[in-house]
C-alpha positions as CSV (number, residue, x, y, z in Angstrom):
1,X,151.0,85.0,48.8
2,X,154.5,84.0,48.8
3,X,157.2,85.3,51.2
4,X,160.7,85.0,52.3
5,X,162.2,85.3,55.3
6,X,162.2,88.3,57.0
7,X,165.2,90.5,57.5
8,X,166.1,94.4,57.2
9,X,167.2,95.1,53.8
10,X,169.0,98.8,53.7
11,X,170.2,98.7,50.3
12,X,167.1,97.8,48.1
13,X,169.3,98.4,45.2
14,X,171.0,95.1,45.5
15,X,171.3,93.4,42.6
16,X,171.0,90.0,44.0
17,X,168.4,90.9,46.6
18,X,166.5,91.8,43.4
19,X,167.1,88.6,41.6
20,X,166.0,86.9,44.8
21,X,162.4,88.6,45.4
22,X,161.9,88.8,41.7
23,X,161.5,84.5,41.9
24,X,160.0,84.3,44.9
25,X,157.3,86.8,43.7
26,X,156.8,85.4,40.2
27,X,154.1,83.2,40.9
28,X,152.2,86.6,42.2
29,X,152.4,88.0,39.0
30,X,149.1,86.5,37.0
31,X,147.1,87.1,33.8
32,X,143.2,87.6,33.9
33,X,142.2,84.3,32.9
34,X,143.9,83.3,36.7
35,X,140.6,85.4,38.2
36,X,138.7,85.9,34.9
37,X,134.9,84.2,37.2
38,X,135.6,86.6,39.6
39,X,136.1,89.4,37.4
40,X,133.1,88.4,36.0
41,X,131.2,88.2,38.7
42,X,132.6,91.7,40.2
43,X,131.6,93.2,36.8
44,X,127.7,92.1,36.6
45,X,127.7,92.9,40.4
46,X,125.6,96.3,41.1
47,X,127.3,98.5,44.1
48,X,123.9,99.7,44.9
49,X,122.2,96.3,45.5
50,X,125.0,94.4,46.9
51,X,125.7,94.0,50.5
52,X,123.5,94.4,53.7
53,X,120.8,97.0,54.3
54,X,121.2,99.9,56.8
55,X,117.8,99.7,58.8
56,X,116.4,102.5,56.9
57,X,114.5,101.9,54.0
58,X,115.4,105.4,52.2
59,X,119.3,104.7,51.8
60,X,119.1,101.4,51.2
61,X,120.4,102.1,47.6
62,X,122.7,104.5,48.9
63,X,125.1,103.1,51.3
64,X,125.6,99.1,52.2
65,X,127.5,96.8,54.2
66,X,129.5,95.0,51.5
67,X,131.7,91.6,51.4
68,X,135.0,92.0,51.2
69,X,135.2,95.6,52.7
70,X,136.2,97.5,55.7
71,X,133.7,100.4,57.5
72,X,134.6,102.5,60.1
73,X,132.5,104.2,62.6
74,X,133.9,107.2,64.2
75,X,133.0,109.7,66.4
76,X,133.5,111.7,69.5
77,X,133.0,109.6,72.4
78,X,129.6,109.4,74.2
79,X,128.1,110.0,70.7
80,X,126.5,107.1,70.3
81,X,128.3,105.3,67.7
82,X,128.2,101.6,69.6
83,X,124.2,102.5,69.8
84,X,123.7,103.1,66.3
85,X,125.7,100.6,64.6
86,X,124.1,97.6,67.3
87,X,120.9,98.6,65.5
88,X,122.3,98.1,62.0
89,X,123.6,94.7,63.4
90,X,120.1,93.8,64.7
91,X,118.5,94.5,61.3
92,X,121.2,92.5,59.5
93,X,120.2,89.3,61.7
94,X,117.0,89.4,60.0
95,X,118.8,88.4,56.9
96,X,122.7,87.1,57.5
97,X,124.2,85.9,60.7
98,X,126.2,88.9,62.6
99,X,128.8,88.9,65.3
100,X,129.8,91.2,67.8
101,X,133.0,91.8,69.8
102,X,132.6,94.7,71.9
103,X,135.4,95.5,74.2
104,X,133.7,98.0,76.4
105,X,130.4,96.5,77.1
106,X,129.3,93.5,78.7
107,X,127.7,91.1,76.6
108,X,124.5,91.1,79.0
109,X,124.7,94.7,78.0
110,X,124.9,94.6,74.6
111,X,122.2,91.8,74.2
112,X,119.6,93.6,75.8
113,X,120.1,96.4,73.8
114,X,119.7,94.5,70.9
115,X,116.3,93.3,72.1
116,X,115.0,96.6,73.4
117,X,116.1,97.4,69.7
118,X,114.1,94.8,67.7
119,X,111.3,95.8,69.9
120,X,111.5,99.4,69.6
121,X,110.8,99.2,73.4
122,X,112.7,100.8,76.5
123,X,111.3,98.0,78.5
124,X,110.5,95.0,76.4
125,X,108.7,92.3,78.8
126,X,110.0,88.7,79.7
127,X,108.4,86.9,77.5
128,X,109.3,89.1,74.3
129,X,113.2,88.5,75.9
130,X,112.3,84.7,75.7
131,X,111.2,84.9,72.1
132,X,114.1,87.1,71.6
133,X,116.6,84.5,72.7
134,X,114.9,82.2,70.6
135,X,115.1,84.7,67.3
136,X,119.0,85.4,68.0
137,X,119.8,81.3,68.3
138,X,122.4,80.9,65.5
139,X,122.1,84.8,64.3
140,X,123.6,86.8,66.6
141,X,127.1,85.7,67.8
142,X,129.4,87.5,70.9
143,X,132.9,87.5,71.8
144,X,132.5,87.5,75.6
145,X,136.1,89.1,76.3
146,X,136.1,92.4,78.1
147,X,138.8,94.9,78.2
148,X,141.9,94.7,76.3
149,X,142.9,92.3,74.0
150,X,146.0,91.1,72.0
151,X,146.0,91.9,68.3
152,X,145.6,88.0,67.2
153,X,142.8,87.7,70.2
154,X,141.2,90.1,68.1
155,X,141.8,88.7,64.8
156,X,141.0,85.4,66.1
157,X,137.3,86.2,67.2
158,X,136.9,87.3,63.8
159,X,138.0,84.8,61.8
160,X,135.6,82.6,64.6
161,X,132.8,84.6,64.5
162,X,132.9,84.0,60.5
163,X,133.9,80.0,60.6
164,X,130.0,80.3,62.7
165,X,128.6,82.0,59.3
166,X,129.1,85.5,60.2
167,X,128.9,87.4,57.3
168,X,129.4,91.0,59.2
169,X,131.5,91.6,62.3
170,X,132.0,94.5,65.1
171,X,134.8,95.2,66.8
172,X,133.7,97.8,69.2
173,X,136.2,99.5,69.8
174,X,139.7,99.7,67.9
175,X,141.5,101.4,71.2
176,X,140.8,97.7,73.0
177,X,143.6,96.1,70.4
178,X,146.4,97.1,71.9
179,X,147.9,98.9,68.2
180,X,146.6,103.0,68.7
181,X,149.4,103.7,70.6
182,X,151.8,103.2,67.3
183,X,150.8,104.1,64.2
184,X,152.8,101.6,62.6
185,X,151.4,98.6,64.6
186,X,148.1,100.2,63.8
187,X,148.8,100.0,60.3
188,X,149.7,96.3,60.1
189,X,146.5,95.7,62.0
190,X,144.3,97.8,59.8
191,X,146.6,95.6,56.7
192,X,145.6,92.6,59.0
193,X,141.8,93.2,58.6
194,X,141.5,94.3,55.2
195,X,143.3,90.9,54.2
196,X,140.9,88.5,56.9
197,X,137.6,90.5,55.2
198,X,138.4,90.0,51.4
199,X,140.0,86.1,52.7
200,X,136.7,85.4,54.3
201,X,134.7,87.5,52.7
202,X,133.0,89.3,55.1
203,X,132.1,93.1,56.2
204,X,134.0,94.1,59.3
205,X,132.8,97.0,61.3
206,X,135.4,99.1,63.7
207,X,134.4,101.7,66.1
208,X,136.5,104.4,66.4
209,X,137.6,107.7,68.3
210,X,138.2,111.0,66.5
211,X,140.5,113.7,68.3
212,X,139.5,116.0,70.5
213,X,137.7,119.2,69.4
214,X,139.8,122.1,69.6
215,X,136.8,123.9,69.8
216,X,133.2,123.7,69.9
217,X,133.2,120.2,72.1
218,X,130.2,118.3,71.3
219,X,129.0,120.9,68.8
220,X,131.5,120.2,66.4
221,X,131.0,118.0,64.1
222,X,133.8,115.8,63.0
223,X,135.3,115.2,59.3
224,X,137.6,112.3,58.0
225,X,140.3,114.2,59.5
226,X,139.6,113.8,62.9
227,X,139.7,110.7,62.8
228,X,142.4,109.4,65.5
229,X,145.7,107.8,63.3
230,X,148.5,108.4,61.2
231,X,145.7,108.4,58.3
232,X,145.6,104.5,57.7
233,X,142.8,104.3,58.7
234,X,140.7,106.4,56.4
235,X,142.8,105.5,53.7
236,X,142.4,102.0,54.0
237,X,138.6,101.6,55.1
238,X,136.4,101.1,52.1
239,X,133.5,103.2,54.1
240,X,134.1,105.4,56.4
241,X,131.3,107.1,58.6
242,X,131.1,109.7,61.3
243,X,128.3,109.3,64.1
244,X,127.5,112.6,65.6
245,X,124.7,113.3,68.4
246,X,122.9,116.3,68.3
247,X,123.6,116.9,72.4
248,X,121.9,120.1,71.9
249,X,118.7,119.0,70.7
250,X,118.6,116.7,73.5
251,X,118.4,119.0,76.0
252,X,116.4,120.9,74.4
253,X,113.6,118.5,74.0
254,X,114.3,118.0,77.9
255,X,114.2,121.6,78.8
256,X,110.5,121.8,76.4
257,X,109.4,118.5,78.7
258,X,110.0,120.3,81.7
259,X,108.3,123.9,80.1
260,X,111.6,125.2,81.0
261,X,112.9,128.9,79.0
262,X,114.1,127.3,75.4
263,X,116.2,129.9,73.4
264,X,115.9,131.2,70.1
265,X,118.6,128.1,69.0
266,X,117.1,125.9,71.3
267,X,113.8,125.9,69.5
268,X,115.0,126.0,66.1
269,X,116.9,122.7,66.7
270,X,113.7,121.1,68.1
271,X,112.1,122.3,64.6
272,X,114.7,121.5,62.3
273,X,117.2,119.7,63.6
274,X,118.0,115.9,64.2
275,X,119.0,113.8,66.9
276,X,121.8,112.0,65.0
277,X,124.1,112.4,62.0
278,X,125.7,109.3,59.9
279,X,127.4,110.9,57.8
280,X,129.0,108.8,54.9
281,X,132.5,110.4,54.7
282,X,133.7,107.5,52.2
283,X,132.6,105.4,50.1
284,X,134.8,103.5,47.9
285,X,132.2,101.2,46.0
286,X,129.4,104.1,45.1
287,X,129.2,107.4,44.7
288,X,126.9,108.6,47.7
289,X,128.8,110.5,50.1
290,X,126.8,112.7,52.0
291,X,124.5,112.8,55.6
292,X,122.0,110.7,56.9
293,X,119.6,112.7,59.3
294,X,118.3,110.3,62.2
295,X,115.6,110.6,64.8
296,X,115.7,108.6,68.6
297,X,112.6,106.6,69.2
298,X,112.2,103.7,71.6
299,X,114.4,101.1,72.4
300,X,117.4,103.1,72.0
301,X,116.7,102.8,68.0
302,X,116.3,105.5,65.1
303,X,114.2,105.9,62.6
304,X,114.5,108.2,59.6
305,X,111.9,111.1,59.5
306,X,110.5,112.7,62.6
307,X,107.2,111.4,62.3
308,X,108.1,108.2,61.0
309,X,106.6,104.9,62.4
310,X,109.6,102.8,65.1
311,X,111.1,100.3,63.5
312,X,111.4,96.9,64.9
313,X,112.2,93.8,64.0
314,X,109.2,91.7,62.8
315,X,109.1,87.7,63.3
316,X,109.9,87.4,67.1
């Protein structure tokens, strides 16, 4: 893209300002035949079979982690949205090399919970962690910074992470990039990372924080516009989803292991409820919109119906 130099304009009604970006711009103003293979391409491209898989089998034609595009994973915090989305980036290895930058956790952290993952296992032993390293060799990729970082740090790890052959990349979490405290620096980032994912052509995943419930605490379940922001960052992000953990249900299902008093709610949650929400609050590329009922297995993992077999990853 072209530019000029930078300086405040206050009169955009100048007459020679206008002359000025009108040739500096021209070369930005194409025909079709300037992108007519990529048209193509887009055109014969089907949204429901483009793009990395989700873990789950049954939404696999629902919702996918495209090139080119932005997801966000929000949620109230302690609801497990790091948890969920290291499985998704676990199952993607299997197909595309992934990279990780999480902010919060310490790499040794985040790599054994991506083995205890692919093993569907709380406590995989030593020598499935040796086979383990030698499955994640030039698959899985970490930014091993910790805490804050600067917005080009950021950016920077990305735009690594992908020059290794990344082909989707977590930040975990966007309140580590220094920009949440203005929502005009957080726009430019979020401007930032749409640009570096269509450049590079990539999927980039953020975690995110919603506000805080008025009411109903971990009960409530979030929408898109809880989502912490001045609104850039639903409007930008090409999918949007919202992690929620059914707290309830989990102690519940502690209070039945202990043959502790359940009440009436209690037990209809262990009937008919689920341990986890993703619900797809956006999806700019297909139509499905809707939620994606989970279950907790081992190895920190989910599978999609109760009684459904634990998924792990096969080859290591």
């Amino acid at each position: 893209m072209n530019t000029i130099p930078q300086r405040e304009v206050e009169d955009f009604t100048d007459k020679d300002l206008q002359s000025i970006y009108s040739q500096v711009e021209d070369l930005d103003v194409v025909g079709i035949d300037s992108f007519s293979e990529e048209f193509l391409e887009h055109l014969e491209a089907n949204p429901t079979q483009s793009g990395v898989q989700l873990p789950w089998a049954e939404v696999s034609d629902l919702v996918r982690l495209r090139p080119s595009e932005i997801s966000v994973w929000a949620g109230i915090n302690g609801h497990q949205k790091s948890t969920v989305l290291s499985q998704c980036l676990t199952y993607a290895a299997q197909h595309v090399k992934v990279g990780l930058a999480s902010f919060e956790m310490p790499l040794i952290d985040t790599s054994k919970l991506m083995c205890q993952q692919s093993a569907a296992s709380d406590n995989p032993p030593r020598e499935y962690g040796e086979r383990f390293i030698r499955w994640a060799k030039d698959r899985v990729y970490w930014y091993r910074v910790l805490g804050g970082v600067k917005p080009l740090q950021c950016l920077g790890a990305i735009s690594a992470m992908a020059k290794r052959g990344c082909k989707v990349v977590a930040i975990d979490n966007l309140q580590f990039t220094g920009v949440t405290d203005d929502t005009e620096r957080e726009r430019l980032f979020f401007n930032q990372l749409v640009g570096l994912a269509e450049a590079l052509k990539i999927h980039i995943c953020v975690v995110h924080h919603v506000r805080k419930p008025e009411r109903g605490g971990d009960e409530y379940i979030p929408t898109r516009f809880d989502v912490r922001g001045g609104g850039t960052i639903t409007d930008q992000a090409h999918l949007l989803f919202i992690v929620w953990h059914n707290k309830l249900r989990k102690s519940a299902l502690q209070k039945q292991e202990y043959r502790a008093q359940l009440t009436a709610r209690e037990v209809e949650e262990i009937e008919n409820g689920s341990d986890l929400k993703l619900i797809v609050a956006k999806q700019r590329s297909a139509e499905f919109e809707g939620t994606i009922n989970l279950y907790q297995t081992a190895g920190r993992s989910f599978k999609k119906s109760k009684n459904g077999a634990k998924l792990f990853i096969e080859g290591i």
